[in-house]
PQR file with spaces between the fields and no chain letter, atoms N, CA, C, O and H, PARSE charges and radii, in Angstrom:
ATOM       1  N    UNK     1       0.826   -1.185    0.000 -0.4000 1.5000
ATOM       2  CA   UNK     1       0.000    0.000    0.000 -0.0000 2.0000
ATOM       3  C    UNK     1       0.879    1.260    0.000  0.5500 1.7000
ATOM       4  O    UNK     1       0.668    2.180   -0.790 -0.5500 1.4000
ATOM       5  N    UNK     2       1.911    1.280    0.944 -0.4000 1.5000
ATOM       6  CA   UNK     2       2.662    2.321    1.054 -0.0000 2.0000
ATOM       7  C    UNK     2       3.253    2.535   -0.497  0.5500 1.7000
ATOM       8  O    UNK     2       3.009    3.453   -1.280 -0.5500 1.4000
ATOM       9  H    UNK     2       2.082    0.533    1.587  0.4000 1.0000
ATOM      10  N    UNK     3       4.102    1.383   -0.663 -0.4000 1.5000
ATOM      11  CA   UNK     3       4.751    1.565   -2.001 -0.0000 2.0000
ATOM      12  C    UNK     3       4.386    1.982   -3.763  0.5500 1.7000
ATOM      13  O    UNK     3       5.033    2.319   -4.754 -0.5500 1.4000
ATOM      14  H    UNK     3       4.300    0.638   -0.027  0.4000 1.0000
ATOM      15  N    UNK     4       2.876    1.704   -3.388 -0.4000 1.5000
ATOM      16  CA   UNK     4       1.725    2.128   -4.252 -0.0000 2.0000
ATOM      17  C    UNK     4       1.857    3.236   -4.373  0.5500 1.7000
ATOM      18  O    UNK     4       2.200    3.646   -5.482 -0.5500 1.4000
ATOM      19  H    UNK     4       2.350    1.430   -2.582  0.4000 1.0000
ATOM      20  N    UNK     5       1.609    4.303   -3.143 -0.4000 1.5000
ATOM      21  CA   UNK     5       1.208    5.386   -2.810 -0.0000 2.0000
ATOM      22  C    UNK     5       3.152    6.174   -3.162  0.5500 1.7000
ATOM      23  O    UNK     5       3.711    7.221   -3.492 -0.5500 1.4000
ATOM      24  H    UNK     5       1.330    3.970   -2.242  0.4000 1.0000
ATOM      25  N    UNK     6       3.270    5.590   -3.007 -0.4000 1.5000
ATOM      26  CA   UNK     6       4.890    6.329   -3.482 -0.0000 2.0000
ATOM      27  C    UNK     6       5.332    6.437   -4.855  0.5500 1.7000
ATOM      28  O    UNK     6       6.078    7.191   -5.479 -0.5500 1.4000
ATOM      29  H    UNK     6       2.816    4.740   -2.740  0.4000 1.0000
ATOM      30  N    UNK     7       4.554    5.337   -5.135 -0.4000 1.5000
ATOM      31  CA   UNK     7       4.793    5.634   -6.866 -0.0000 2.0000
ATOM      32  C    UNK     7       3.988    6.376   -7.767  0.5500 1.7000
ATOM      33  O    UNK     7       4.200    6.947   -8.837 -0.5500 1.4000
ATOM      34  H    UNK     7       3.948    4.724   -4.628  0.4000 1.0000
ATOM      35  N    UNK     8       2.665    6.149   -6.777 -0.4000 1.5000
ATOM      36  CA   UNK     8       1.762    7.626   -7.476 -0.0000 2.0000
ATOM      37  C    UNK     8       2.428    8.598   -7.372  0.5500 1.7000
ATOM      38  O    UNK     8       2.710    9.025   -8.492 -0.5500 1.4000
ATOM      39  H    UNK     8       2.493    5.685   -5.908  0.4000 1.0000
ATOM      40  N    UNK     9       3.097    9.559   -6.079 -0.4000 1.5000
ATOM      41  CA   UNK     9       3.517   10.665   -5.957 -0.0000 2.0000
ATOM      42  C    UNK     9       4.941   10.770   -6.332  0.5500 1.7000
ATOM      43  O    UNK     9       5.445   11.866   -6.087 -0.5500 1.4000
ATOM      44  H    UNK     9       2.868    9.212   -5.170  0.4000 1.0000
ATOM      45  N    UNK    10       5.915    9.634   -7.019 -0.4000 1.5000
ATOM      46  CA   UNK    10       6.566   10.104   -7.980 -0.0000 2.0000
ATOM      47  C    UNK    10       6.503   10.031   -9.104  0.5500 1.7000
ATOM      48  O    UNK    10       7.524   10.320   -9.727 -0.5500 1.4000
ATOM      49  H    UNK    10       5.506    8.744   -7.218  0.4000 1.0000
ATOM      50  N    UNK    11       5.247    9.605   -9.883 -0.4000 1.5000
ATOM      51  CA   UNK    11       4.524    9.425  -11.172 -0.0000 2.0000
ATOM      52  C    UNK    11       4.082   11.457  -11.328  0.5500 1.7000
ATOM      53  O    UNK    11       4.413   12.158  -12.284 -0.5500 1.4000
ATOM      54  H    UNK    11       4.418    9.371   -9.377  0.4000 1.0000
ATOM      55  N    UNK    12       3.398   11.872  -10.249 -0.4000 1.5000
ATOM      56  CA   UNK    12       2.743   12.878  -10.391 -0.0000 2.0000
ATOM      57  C    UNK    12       4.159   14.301  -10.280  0.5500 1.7000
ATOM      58  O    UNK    12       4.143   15.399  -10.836 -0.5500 1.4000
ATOM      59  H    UNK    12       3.129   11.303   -9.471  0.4000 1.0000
ATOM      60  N    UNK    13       5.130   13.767   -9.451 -0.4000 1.5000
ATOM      61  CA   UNK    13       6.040   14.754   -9.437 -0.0000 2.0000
ATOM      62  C    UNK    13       6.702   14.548  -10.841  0.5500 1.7000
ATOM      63  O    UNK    13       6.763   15.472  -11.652 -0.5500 1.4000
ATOM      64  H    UNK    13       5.143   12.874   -8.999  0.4000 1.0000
ATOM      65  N    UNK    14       7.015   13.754  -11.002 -0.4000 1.5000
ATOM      66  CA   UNK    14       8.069   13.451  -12.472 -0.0000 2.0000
ATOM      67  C    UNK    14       7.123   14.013  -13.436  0.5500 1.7000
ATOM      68  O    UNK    14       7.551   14.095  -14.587 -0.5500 1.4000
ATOM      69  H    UNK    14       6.965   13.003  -10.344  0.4000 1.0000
ATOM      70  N    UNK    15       5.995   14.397  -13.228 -0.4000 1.5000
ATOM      71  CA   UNK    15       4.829   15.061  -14.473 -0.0000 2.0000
ATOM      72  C    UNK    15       5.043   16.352  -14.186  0.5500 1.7000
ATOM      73  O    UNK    15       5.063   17.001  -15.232 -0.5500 1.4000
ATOM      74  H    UNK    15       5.648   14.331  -12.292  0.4000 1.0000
ATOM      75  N    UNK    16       5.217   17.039  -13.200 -0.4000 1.5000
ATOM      76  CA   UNK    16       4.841   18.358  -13.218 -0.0000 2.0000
ATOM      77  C    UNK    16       6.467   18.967  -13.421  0.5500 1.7000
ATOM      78  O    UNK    16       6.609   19.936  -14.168 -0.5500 1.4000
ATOM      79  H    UNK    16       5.201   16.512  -12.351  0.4000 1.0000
ATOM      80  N    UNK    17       7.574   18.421  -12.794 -0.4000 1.5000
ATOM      81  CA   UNK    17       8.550   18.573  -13.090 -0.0000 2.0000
ATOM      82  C    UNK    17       9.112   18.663  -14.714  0.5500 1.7000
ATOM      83  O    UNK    17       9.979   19.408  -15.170 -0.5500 1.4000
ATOM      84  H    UNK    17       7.458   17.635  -12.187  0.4000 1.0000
ATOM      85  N    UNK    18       8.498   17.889  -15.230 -0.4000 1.5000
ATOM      86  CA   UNK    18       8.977   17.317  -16.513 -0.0000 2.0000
ATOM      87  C    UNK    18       8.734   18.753  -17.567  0.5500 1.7000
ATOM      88  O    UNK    18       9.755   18.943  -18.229 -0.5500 1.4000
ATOM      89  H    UNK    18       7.793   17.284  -14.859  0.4000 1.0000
ATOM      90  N    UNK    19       7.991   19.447  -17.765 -0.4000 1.5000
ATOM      91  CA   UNK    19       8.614   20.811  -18.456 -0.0000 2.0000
ATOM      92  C    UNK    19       9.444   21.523  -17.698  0.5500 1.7000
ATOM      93  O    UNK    19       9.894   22.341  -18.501 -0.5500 1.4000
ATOM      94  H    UNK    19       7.162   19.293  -17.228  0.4000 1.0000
ATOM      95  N    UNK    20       9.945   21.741  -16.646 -0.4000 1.5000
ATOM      96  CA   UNK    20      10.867   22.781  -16.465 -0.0000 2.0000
ATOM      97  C    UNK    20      12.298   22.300  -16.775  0.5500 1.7000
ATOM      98  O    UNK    20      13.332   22.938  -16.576 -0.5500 1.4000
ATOM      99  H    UNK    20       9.580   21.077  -15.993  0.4000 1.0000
ATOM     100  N    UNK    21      12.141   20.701  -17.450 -0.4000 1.5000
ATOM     101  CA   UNK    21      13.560   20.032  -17.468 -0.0000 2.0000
ATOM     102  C    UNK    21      13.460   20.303  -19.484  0.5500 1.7000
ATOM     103  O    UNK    21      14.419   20.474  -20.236 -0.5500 1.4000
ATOM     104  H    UNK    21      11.301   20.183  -17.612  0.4000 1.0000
ATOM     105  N    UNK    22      12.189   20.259  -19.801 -0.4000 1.5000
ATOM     106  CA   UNK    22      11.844   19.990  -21.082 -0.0000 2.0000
ATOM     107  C    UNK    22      12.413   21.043  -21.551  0.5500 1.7000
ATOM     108  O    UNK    22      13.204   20.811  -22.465 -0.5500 1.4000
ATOM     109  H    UNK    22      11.410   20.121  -19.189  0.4000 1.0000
ATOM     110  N    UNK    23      12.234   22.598  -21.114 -0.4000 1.5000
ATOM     111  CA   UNK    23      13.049   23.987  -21.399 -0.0000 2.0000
ATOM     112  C    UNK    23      14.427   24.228  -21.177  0.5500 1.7000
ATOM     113  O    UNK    23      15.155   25.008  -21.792 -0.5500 1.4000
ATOM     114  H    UNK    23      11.591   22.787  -20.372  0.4000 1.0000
ATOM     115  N    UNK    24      14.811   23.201  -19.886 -0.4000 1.5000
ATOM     116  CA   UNK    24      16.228   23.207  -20.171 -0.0000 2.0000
ATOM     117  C    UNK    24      16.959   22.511  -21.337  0.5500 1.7000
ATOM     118  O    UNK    24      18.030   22.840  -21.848 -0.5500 1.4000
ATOM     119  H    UNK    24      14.220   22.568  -19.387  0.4000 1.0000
ATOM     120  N    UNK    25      16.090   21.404  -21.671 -0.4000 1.5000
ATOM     121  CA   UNK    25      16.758   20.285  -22.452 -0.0000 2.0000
ATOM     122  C    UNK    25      17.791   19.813  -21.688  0.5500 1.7000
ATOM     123  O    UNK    25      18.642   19.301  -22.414 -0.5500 1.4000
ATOM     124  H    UNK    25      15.220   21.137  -21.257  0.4000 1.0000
ATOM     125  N    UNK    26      18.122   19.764  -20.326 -0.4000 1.5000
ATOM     126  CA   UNK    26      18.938   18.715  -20.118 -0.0000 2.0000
ATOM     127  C    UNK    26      18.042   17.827  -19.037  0.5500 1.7000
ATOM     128  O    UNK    26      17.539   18.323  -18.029 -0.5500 1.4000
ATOM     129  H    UNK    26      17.431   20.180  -19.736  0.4000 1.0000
ATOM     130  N    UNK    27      17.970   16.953  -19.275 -0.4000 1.5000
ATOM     131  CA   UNK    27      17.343   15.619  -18.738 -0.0000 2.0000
ATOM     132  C    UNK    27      17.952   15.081  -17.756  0.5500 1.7000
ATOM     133  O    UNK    27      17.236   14.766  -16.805 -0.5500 1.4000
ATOM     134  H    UNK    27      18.378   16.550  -20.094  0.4000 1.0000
ATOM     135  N    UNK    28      19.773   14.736  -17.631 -0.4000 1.5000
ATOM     136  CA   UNK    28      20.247   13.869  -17.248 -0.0000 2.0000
ATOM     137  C    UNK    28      19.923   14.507  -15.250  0.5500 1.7000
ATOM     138  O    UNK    28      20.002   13.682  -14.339 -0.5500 1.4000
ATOM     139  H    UNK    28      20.355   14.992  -18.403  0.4000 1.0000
ATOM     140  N    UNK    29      19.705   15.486  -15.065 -0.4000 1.5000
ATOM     141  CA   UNK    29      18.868   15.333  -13.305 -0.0000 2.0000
ATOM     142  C    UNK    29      17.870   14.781  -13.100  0.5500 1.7000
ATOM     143  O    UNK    29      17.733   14.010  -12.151 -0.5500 1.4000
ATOM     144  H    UNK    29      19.641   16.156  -15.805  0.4000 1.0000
ATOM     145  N    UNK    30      16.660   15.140  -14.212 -0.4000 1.5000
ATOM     146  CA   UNK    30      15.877   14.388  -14.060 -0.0000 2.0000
ATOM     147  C    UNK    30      15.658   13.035  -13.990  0.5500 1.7000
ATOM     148  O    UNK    30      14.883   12.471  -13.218 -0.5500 1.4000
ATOM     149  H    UNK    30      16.771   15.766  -14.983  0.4000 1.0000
ATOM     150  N    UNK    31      16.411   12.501  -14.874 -0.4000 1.5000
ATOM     151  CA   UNK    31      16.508   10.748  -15.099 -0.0000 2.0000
ATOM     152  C    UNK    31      16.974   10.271  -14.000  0.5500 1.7000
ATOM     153  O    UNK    31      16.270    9.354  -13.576 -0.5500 1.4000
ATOM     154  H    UNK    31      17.041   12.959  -15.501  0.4000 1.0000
ATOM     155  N    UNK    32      18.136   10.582  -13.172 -0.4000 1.5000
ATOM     156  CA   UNK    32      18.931   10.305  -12.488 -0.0000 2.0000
ATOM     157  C    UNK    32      17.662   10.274  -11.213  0.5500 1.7000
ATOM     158  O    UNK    32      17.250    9.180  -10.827 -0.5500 1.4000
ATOM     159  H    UNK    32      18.708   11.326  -13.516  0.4000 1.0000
ATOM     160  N    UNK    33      17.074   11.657  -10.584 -0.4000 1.5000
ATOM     161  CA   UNK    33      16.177   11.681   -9.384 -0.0000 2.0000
ATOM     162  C    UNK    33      15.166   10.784   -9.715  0.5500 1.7000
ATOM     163  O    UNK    33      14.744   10.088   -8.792 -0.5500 1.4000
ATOM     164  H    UNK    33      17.410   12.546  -10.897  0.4000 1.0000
ATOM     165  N    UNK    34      14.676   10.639  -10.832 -0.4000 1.5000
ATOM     166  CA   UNK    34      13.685    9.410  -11.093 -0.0000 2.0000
ATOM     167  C    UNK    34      14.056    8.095  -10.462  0.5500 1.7000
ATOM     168  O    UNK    34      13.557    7.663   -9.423 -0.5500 1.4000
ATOM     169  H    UNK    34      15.019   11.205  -11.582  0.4000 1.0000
ATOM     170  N    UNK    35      15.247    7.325  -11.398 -0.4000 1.5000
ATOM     171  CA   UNK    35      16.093    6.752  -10.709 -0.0000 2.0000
ATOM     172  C    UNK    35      16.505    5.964   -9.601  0.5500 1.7000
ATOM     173  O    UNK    35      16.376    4.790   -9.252 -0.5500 1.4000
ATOM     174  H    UNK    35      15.652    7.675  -12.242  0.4000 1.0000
ATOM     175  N    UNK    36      16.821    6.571   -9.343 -0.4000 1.5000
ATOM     176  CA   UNK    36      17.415    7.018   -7.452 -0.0000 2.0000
ATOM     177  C    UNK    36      15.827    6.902   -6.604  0.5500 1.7000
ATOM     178  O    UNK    36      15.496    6.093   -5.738 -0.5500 1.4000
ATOM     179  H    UNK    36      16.925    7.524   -9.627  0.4000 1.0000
ATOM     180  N    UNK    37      15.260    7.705   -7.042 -0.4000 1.5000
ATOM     181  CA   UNK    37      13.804    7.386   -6.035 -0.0000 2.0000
ATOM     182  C    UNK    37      13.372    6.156   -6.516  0.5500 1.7000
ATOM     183  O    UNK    37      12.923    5.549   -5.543 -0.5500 1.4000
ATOM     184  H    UNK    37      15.530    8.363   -7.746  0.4000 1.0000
ATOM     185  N    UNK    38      13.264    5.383   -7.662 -0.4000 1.5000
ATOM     186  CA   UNK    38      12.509    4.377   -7.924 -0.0000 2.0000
ATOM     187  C    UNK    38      13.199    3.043   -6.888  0.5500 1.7000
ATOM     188  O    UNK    38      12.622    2.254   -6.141 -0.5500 1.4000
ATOM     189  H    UNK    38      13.628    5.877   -8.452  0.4000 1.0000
ATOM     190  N    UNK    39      14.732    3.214   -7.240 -0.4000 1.5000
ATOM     191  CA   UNK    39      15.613    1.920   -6.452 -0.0000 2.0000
ATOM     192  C    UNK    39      15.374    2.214   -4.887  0.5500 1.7000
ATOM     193  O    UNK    39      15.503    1.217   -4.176 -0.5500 1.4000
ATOM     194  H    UNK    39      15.201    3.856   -7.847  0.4000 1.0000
ATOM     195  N    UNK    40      14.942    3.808   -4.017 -0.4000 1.5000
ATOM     196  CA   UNK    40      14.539    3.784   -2.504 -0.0000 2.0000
ATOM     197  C    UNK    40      13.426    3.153   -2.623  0.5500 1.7000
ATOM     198  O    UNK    40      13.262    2.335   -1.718 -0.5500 1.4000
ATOM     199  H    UNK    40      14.837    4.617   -4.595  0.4000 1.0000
ATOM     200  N    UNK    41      12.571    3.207   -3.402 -0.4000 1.5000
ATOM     201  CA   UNK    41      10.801    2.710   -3.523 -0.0000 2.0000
ATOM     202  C    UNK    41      11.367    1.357   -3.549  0.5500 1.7000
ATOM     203  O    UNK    41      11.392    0.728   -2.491 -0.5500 1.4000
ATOM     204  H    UNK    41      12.704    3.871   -4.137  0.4000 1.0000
ATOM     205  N    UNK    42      11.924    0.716   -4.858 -0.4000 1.5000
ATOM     206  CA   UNK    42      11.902   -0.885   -4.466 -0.0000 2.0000
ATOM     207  C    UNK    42      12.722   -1.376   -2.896  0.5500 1.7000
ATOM     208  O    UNK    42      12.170   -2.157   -2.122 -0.5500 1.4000
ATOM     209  H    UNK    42      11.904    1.227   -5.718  0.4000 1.0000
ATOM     210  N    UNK    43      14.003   -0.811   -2.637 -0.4000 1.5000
ATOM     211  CA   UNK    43      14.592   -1.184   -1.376 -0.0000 2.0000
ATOM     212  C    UNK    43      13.541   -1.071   -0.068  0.5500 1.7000
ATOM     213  O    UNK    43      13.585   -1.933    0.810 -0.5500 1.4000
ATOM     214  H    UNK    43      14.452   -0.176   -3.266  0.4000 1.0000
ATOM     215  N    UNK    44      12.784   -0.177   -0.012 -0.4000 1.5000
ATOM     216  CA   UNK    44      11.907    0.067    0.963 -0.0000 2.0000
ATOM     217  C    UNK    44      10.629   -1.397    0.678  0.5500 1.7000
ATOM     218  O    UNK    44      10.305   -2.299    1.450 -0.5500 1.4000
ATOM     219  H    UNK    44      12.749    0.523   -0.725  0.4000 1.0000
ATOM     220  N    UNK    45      10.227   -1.135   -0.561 -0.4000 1.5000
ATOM     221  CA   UNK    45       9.416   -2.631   -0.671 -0.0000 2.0000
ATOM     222  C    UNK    45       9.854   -3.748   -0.350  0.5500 1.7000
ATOM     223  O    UNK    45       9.209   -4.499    0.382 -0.5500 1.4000
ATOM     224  H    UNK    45      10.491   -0.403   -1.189  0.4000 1.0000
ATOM     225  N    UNK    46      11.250   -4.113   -0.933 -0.4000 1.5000
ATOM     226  CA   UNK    46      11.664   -5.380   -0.162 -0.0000 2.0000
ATOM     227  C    UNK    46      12.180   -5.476    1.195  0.5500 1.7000
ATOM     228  O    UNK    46      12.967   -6.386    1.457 -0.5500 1.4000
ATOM     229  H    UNK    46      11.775   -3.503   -1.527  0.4000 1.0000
ATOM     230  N    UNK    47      11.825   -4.636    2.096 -0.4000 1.5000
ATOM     231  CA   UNK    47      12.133   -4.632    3.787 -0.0000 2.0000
ATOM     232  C    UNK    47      11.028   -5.043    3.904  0.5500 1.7000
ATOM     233  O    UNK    47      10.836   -6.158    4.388 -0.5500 1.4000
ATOM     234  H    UNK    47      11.185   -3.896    1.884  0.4000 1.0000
ATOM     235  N    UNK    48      10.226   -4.416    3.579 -0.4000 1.5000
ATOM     236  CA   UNK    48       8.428   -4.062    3.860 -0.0000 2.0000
ATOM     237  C    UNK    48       7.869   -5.629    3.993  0.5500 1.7000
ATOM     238  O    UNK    48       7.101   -6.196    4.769 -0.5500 1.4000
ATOM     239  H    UNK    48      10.382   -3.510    3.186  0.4000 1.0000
ATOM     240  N    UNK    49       8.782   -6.098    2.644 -0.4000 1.5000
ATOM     241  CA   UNK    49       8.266   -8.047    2.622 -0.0000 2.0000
ATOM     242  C    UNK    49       8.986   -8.252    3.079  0.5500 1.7000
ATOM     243  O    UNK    49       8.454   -8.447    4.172 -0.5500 1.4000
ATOM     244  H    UNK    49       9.406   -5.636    2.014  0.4000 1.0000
ATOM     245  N    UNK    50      10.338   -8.479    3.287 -0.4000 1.5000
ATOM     246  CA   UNK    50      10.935   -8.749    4.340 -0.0000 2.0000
ATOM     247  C    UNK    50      10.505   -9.273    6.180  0.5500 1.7000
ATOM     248  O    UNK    50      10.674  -10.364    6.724 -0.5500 1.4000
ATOM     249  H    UNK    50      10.770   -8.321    2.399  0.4000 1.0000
ATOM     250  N    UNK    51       9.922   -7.993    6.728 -0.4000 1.5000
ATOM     251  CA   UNK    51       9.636   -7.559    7.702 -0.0000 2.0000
ATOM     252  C    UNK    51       8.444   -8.556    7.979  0.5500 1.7000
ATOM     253  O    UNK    51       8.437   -9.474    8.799 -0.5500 1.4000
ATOM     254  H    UNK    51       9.784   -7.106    6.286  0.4000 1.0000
ATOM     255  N    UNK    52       7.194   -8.081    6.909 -0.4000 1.5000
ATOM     256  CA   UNK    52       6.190   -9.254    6.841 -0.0000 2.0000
ATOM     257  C    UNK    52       6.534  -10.510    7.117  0.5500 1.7000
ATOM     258  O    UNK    52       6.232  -11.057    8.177 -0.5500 1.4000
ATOM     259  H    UNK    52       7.199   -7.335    6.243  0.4000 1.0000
ATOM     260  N    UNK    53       7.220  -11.088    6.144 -0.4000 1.5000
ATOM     261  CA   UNK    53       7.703  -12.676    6.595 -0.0000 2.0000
ATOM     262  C    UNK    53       8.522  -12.890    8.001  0.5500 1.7000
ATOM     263  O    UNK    53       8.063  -13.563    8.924 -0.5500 1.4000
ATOM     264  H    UNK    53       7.465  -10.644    5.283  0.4000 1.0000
ATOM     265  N    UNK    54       9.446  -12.412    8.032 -0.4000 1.5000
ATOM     266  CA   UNK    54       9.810  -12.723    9.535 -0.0000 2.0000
ATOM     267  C    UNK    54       8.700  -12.264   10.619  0.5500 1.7000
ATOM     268  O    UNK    54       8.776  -12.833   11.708 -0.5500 1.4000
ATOM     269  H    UNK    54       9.819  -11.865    7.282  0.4000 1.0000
ATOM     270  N    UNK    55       7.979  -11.584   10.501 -0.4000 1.5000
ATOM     271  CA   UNK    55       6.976  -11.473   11.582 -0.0000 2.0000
ATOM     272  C    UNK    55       5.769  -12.497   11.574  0.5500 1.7000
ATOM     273  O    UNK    55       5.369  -13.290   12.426 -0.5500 1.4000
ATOM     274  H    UNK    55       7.917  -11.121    9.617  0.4000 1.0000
ATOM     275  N    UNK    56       5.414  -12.243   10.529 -0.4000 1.5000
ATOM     276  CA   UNK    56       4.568  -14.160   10.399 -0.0000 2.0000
ATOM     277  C    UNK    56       5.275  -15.442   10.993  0.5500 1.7000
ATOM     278  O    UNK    56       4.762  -16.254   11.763 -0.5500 1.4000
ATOM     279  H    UNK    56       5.739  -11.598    9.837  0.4000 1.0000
ATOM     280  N    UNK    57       6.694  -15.459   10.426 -0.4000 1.5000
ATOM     281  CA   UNK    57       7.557  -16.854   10.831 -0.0000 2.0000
ATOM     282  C    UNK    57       7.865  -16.839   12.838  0.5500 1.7000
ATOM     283  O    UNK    57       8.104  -17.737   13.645 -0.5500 1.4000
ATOM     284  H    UNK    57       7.111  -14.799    9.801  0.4000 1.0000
ATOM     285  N    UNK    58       7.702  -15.431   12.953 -0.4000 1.5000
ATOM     286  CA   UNK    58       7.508  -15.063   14.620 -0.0000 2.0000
ATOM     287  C    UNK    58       5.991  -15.600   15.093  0.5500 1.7000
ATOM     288  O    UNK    58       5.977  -16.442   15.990 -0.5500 1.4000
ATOM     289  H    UNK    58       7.508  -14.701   12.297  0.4000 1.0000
ATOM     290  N    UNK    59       4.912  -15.221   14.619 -0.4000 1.5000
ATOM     291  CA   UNK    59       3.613  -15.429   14.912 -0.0000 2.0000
ATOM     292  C    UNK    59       3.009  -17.040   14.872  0.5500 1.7000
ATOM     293  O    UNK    59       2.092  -17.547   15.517 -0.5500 1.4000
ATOM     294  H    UNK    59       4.924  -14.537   13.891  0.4000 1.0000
ATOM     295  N    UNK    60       3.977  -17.655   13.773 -0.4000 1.5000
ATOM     296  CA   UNK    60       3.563  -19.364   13.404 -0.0000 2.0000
ATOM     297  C    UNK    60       4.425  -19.665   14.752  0.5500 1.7000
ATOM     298  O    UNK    60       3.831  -20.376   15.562 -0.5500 1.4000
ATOM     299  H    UNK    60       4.722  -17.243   13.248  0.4000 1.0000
ATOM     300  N    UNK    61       5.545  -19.299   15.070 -0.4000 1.5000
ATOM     301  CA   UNK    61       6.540  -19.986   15.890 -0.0000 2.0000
ATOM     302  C    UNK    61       5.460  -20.212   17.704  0.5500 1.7000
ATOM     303  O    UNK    61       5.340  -21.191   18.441 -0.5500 1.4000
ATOM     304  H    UNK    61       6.028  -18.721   14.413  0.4000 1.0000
ATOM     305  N    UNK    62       4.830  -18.631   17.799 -0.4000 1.5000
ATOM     306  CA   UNK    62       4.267  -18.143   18.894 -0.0000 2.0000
ATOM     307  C    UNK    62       3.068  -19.021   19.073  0.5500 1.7000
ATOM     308  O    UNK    62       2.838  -19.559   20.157 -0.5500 1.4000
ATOM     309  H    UNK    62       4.927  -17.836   17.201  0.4000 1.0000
ATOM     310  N    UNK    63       2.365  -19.161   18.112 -0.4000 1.5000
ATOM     311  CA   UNK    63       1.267  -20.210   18.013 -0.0000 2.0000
ATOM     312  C    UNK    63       1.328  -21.610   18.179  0.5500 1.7000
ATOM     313  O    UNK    63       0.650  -22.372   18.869 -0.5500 1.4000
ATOM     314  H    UNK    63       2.551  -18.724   17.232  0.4000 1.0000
ATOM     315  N    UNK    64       2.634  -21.871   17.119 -0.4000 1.5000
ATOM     316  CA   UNK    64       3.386  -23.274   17.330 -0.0000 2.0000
ATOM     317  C    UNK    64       3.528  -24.079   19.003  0.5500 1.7000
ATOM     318  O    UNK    64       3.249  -25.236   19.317 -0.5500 1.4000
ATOM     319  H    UNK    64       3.185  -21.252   16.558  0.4000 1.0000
ATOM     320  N    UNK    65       4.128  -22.823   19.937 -0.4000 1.5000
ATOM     321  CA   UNK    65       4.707  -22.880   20.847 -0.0000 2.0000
ATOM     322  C    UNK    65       3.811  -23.217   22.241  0.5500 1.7000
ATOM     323  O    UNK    65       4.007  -23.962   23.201 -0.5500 1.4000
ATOM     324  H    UNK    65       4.355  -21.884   19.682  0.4000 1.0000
ATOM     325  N    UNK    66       2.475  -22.071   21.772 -0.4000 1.5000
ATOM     326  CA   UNK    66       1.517  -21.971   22.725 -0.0000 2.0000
ATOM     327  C    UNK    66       0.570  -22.899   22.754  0.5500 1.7000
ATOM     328  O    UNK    66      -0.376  -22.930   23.542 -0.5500 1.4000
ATOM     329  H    UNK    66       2.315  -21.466   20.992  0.4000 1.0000
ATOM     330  N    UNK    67       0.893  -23.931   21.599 -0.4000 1.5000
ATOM     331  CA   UNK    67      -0.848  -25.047   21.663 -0.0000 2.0000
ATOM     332  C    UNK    67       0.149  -26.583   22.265  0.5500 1.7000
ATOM     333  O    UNK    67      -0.396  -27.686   22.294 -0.5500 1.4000
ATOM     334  H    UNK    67       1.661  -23.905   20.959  0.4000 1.0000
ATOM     335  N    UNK    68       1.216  -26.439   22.580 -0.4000 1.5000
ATOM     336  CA   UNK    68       1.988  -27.205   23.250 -0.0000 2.0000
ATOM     337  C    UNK    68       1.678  -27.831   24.321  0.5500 1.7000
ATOM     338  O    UNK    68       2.510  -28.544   24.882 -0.5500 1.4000
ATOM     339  H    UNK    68       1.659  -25.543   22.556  0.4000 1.0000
């Protein structure tokens, strides 16, 4: 959900941004901050699952433990 919501609001920034780079004609900041935010968006997604699974593999363990 989060990561959704992050890619809308760099979908919508990379739009409004995108003529003031279009008048410069140089691109290569833009591409680059695109970029760069897309690889924090995926690194942040794969903690995110990350985090999920070890906390489930905590919760099966806790359950596991308690019907003992």
């Amino acid at each position: 959900m989060i990561t959704a919501g992050l890619l809308i609001y760099l979908a919508v920034l990379s739009y409004i941004s995108y003529s003031k780079y279009a008048k410069k004609g140089d691109f290569t900041d833009y591409y680059v901050t695109i970029g760069v935010t897309l690889v924090i968006i995926i690194l942040l997604w794969l903690l995110q699952t990350w985090r999920e699974r070890m906390r489930d593999k905590m919760n099966q363990k806790d359950k596991d433990g308690k019907s003992e």
